[in-house]
N, C-alpha and C positions, 0 to 999 in steps of 0.2 A: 427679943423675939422669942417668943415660947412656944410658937406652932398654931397656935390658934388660928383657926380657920376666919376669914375674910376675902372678901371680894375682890380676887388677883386679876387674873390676864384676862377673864370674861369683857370686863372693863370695857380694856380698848381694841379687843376684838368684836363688842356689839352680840355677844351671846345671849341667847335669853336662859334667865338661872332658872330654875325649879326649885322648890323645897326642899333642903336636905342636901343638895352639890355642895360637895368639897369643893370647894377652889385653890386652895394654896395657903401656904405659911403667910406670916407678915411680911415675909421678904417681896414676895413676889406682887405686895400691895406695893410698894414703894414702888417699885419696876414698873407696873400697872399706870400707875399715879403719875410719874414720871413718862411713860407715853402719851397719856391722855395728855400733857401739855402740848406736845407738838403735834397734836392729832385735829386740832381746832377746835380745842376748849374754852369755851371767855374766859376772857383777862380775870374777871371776879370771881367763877368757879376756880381758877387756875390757882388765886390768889390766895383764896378763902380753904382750898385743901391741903395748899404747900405750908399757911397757917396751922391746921388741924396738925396734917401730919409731922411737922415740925414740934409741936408742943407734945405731942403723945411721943415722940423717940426721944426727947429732949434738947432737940438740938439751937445753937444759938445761930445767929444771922442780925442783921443790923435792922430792928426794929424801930427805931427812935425818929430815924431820917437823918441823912444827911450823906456825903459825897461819895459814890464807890467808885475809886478805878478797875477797871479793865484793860486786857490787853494780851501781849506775848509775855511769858515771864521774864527773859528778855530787856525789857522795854518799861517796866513796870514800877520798878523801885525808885526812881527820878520822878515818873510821871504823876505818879500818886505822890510825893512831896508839891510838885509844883499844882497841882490841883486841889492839894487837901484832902483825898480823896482814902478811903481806905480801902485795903485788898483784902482775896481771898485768904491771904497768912491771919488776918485776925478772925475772919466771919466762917470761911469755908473748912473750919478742921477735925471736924466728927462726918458730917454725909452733906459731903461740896456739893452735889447734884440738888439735892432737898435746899440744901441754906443756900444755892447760887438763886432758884426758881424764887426761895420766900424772902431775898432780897431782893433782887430785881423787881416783882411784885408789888411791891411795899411803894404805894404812889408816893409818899412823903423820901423819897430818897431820889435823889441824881445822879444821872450815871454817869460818867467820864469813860469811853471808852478810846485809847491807843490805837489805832491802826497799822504803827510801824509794826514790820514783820511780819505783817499778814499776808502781804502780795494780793494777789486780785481776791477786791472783796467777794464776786458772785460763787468764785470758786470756794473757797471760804464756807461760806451759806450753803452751797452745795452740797461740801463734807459736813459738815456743821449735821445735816437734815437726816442724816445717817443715824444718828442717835449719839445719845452719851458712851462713852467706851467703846464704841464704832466707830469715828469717825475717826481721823488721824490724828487732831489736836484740837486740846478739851477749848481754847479759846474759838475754833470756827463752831465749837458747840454753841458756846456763850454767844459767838456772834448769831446764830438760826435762831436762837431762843428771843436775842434783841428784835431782829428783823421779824418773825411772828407774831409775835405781840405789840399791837397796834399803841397801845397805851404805855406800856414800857419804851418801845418805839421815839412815842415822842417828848421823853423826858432824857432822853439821851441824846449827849454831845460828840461828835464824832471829834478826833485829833488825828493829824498825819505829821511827820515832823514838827511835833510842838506846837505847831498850830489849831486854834478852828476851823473845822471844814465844813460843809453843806455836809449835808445826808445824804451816805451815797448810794442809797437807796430810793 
């Protein structure tokens, strides 16, 4: 990040910019960029910027396709064996937020998400909607992010004790 001026919190505040407004460092794109997700951005902008911004900061996330679990961390290390599935320890370890949005995203991958530990899903979703670093626990993030996104949505498997469950949404 070197300060360079870009299009920050104008974003997803709906500001109309002028010629010449500073807006903010790069940090506060990412921030920016990261609200517009949960602000009701399509799935293909959402997907196509967490792409961009992900290759300009460098960061890596599960490009290729294939199984990511989710869940409590808790709950996580068994679940992702019996799934196949890989976790945030391999994809999420430079900007979790950025590589959680341009996984999830990535239609060629399936989600596995854990339920245990979570207690009532709505409440969940509720804190979840709070934002990233807001909310109580970064999984009811993960889970608002799931539930917003219609297309991420339905490439996710829900699990409650070990099992498949309907969508409990």
């Amino acid at each position: 990040m070197d300060g360079t001026p870009v299009a920050g919190k104008a974003w997803s505040s709906g500001q109309r910019l002028e010629q010449g407004d500073y807006l903010g460092a790069a940090g506060d794109f990412s921030t920016a960029l990261a609200e517009g997700f949960t602000m009701g951005f399509s799935s293909k902008m959402a997907s196509a910027s967490a792409n961009l911004l992900s290759r300009w900061l460098g960061n890596s996330s599960v490009k290729t396709g294939g199984n990511i679990a989710l869940g409590v961390r808790e709950y996580l290390g068994n679940f992702s064996k019996k799934v196949g599935g890989i976790t945030w320890e391999t994809w999420g370890t430079k900007n979790f937020q950025m590589q959680f949005l341009e996984t999830i995203n990535n239609p060629s991958n399936k989600i596995h998400f854990n339920l245990d530990g979570v207690g009532n899903v709505w409440k969940a979703v509720s804190d979840g909607a709070k934002g990233f670093g807001k909310s109580q626990y970064v999984t009811s993030w993960e889970l608002y992010q799931i539930y917003s996104n219609p297309n991420v949505l339905n490439r996710t498997i829900f699990y409650q004790g070990g099992k498949v469950i309907p969508n409990p949404f």
